[in-house]
C-alpha positions in Angstrom: 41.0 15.5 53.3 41.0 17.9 50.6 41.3 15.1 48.1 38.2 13.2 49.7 36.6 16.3 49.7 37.1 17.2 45.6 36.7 13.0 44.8 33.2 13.7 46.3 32.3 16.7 44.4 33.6 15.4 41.7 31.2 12.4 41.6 28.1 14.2 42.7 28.7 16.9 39.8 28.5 13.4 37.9 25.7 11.5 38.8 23.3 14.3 40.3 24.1 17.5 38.0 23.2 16.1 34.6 19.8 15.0 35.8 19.0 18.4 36.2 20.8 20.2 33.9 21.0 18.4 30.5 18.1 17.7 27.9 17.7 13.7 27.1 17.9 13.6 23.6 14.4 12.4 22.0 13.9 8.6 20.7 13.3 8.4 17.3 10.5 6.9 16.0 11.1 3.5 14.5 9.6 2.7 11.4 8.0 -0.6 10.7 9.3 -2.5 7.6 7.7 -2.3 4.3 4.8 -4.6 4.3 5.3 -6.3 1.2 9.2 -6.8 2.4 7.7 -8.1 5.4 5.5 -10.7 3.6 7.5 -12.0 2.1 10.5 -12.0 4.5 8.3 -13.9 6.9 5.2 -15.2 4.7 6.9 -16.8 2.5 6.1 -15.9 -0.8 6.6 -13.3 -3.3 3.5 -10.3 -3.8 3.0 -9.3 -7.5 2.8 -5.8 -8.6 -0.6 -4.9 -7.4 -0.5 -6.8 -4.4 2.6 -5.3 -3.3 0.9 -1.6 -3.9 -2.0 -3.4 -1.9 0.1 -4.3 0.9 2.7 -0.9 0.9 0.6 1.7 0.1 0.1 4.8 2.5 -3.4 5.2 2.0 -6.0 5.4 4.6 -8.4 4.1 2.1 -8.2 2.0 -0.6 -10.3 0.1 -3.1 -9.2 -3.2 -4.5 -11.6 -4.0 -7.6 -10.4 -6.7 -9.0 -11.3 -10.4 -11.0 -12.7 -13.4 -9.9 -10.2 -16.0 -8.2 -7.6 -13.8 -8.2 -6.6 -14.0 -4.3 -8.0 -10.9 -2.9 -9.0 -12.7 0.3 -5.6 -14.6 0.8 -3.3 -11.4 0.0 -6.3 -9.2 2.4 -5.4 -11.7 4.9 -1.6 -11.0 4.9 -2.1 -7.2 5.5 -4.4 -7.9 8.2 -1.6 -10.7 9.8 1.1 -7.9 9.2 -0.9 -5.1 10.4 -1.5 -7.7 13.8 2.2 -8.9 14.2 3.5 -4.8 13.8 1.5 -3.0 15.8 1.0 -4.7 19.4 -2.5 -3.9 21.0 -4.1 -3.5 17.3 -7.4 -4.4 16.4 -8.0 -5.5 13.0 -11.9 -6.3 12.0 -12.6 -8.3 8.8 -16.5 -7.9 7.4 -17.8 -10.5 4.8 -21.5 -10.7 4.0 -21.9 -13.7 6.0 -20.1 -15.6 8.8 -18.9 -18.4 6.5 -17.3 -16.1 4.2 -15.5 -14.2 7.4 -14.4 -17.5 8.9 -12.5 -18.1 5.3 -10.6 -15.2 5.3 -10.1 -15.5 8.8 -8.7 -19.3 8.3 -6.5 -17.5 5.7 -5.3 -15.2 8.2 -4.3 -19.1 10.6 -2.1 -20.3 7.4 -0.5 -16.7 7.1 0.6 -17.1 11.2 1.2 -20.7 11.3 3.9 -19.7 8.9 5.3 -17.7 11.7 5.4 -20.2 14.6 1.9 -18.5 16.2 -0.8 -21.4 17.0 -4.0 -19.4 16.3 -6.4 -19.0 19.6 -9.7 -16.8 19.7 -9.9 -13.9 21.6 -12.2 -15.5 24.1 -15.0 -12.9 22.8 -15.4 -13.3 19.5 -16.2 -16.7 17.6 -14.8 -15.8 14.2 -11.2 -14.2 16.0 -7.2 -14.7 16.4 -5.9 -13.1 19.6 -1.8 -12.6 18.6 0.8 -13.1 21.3 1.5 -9.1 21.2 -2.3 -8.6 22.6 -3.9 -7.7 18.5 -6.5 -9.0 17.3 -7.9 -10.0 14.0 -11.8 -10.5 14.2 -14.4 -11.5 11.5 -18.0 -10.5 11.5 -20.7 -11.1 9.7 -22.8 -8.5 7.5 -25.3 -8.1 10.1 -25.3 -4.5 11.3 -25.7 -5.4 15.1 -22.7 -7.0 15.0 -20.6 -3.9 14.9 -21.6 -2.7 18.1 -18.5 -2.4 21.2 -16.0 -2.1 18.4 -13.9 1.2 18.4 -10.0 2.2 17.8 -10.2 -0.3 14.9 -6.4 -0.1 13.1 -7.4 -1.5 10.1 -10.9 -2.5 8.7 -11.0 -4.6 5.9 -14.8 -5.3 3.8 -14.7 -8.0 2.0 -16.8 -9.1 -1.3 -17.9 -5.2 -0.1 -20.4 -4.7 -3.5 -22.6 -7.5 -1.5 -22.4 -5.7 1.7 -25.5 -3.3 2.2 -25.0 0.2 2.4 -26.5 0.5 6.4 -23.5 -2.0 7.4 -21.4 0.3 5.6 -22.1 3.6 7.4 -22.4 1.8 11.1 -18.7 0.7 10.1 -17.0 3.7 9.3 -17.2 5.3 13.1 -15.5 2.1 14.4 -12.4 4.5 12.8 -13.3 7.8 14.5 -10.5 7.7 17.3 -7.6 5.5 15.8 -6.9 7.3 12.7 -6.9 3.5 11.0 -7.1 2.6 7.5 -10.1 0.7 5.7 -10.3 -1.2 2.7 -12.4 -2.4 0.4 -12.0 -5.3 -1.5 -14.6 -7.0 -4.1 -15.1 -7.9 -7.6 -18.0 -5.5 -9.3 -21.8 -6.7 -8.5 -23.6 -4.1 -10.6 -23.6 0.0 -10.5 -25.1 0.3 -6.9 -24.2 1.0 -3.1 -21.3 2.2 -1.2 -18.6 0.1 -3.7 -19.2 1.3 -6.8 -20.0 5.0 -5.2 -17.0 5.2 -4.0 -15.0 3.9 -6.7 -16.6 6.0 -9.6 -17.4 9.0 -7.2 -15.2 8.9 -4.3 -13.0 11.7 -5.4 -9.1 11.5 -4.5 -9.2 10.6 -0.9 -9.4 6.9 -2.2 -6.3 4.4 -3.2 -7.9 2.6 -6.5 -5.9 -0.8 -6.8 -7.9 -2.4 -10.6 -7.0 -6.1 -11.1 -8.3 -7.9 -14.3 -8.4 -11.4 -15.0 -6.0 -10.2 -18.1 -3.3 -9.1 -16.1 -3.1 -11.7 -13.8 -0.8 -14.5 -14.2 -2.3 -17.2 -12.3 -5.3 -17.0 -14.6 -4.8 -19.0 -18.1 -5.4 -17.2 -21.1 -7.4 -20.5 -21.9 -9.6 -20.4 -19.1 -11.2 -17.0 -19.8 -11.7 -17.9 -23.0 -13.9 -21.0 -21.9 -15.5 -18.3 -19.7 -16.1 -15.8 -22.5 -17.6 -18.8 -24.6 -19.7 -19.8 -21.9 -21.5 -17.1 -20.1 -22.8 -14.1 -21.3 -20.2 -10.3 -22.2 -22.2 -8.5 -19.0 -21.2 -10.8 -16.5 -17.8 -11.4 -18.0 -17.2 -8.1 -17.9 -18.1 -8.2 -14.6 -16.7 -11.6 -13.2 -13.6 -10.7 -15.5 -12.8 -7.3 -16.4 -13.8 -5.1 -13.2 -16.5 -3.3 -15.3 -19.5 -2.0 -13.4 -21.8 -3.9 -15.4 -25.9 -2.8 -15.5 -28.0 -5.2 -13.4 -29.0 -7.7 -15.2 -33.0 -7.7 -13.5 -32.7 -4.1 -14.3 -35.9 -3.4 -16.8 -33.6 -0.2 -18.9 -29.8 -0.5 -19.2 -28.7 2.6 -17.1 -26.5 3.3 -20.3 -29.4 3.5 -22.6 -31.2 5.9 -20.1 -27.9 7.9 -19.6 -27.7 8.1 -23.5 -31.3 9.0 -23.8 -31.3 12.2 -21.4 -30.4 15.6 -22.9 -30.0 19.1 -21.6 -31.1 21.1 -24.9 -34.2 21.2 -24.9 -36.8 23.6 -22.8 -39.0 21.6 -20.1 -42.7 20.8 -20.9 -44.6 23.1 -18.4 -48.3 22.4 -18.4 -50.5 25.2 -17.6 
């Protein structure tokens, strides 16, 4: 009796004490993999310098100012799939200046997860959309302010060809952020020293990741090409197209450098009486 007796202390003290009494040791956080490891572990090719930086960086806001033809859209597309197939429940919006040029870097964004077995499907709410077997989405929308309305907790925003997006898209953009603590990009070659692109690349201060790609230091890009190019159009917009200079408008009527040059603070201002 006395054995029964301790065998059944014994195993309540077991299963029923430690319930009560001991502290279940906390889960640790698990880290997602590097996102340039993860492109190319399951993307299947092999991010250069700056697109790696592009891809791993910390930032909560970057600017990616780089050439013409360089890939900006296919490589924007691979954060967007990565930041998709990570983080289940994620919404990911890409904005373009028009619904043709969202639907491309959202067809880049199929390639990147046929590559990983997914068949892309919309969302069933959004035209220009990939709905992810985890329950993310990726959705593209056009530069048309109304269309940002109903979007919140966005994870990652990504503007595309952003120096051709108006400012007023812009700022009804940036709330779409306000609750999710997500990260936003912009990504464009230079169109002139105006709006949000160019403000917040030459003024933004230190809150912004500035990624500078020119056609010089990119690889894919023959040395022979650009010099057809720089025989064949004018030094403003190869600067421009090219270089990632913040060129003057060209319809401006003064070069804003000539103005700049022109202004001084040393002499007394006419006052007329």
């Amino acid at each position: 009796m006395y054995d029964l007796v301790h065998f059944y202390l014994i195993g309540f003290a077991v299963y029923h004490v430690p319930m009560k009494t001991m502290r279940r040791r906390p889960r640790k956080a698990v880290a997602r993999e590097d996102a340039a490891r993860w492109v190319k572990n399951n993307l299947g090719f092999e991010p250069d310098e700056k697109q790696r930086l592009m891809l791993s960086t910390g930032s909560k806001q970057g600017i990616l100012n780089c050439t013409r033809q360089w890939g900006k859209s296919f490589i924007g597309a691979a954060k967007a799939v990565h930041q998709a197939c990570t983080e289940a429940g994620s919404l990911t919006l890409v904005v373009s200046p028009s619904a043709r040029q969202s639907g491309e870097f959202v067809r880049k964004a199929e390639i990147h997860a046929r590559r990983l077995g997914i068949q892309p499907k919309g969302d069933g709410d959004n035209e220009i959309s990939i709905l992810f077997p985890n329950g993310s989405r990726i959705v593209g929308l056009p530069g048309n302010q109304a269309t940002t309305r109903g979007f919140s907790a966005v994870a990652l925003l990504l503007i595309d060809e952003a120096a051709q997006v108006n400012d007023e898209m812009y700022a009804s953009l940036r709330p779409t952020l306000a609750t999710s603590d997500g990260a936003l990009w912009l990504i464009s070659t230079p169109y002139g020293r105006r709006g949000f692109f160019y403000d917040a690349w030459a003024n933004g201060g230190d809150s912004w990741e500035r990624i500078s790609v020119p056609a010089t230091e990119c690889a894919r890009i023959p040395a022979a090409f650009l010099a057809k190019e720089r025989a064949n159009t004018s030094d403003r917009n190869f600067r421009q197209e090219y270089l990632c200079e913040f060129s003057a408008m060209v319809n401006g009527a003064f070069d804003p450098e000539l103005v700049d040059a022109a202004m001084s603070d040393e002499f007394e201002p006419l006052v007329l009486v």
